[in-house]
C-alpha positions, 0 to 999 in steps of 0.5 A: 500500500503506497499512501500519498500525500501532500501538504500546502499553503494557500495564498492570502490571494485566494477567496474562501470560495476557491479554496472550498473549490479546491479542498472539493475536487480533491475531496472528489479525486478519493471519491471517484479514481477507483485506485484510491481505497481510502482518503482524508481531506481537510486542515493540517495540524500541528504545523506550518501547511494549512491543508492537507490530504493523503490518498491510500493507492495499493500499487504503481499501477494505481498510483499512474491511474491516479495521477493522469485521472481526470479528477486529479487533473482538474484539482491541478488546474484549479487548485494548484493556482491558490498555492504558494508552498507544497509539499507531496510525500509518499508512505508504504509498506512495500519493501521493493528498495526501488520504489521511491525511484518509481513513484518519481519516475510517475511523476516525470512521465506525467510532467514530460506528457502534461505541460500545461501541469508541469507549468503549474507545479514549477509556479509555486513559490516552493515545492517539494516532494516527488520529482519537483520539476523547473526550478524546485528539481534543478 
């Protein structure tokens, strides 16, 4: 089991009715990509990220559904704009040494075939996390 997560800021920019927007859509990612077998979405406690989410995924294979899924891909697009600083991590039980490599080959493959997602993430005013493209990768 890989459990995803990510960890963000909100630009003081942002109205309260695109945040709402955006906390939905990725409320709606855990309810509709069938790779996802559990969710959380909501507050992040306990430091300096103001929200917060973790997708539980069983395989690689999942995981690549999820990331390329249309309802991920709408989170980027209209969530991804409020967010200054972004952090995504992964958590697993697999013992494959080779995995975080994997996850982050996932991650180029959908930077490389997705620009228009690759140009949002490399705009945040800080990312970091699996396979962090522009300026937060070089």
């Amino acid at each position: 089991m890989i459990y995803h997560g990510n960890r963000f800021t909100i630009k003081p920019s942002a109205t309260p009715e695109q945040v709402e927007e955006a906390l939905e859509s990725l409320r709606n990612q855990g309810r509709v990509i069938p790779s996802v077998k559990s969710f959380v979405v909501g507050p992040d406690y306990g430091g300096e990220y103001h929200y917060g989410a973790v997708f539980a995924i069983e395989d690689l294979e999942g995981y690549w559904e999820y990331l390329v899924h249309p309802a991920h891909l709408n989170t980027d697009r209209v969530g991804l704009p409020l967010v200054d600083k972004f952090v995504s991590f992964d958590i697993t039980d697999d013992e494959d040494p080779q995995l975080a490599d994997k996850i982050a080959e996932l991650h180029q493959r959908r930077y490389d075939t997705m620009p228009d997602i690759s140009k949002l993430v490399s705009e945040l005013g800080e990312y970091s996390g699996s396979a962090a493209p522009g300026q937060h990768g070089e």
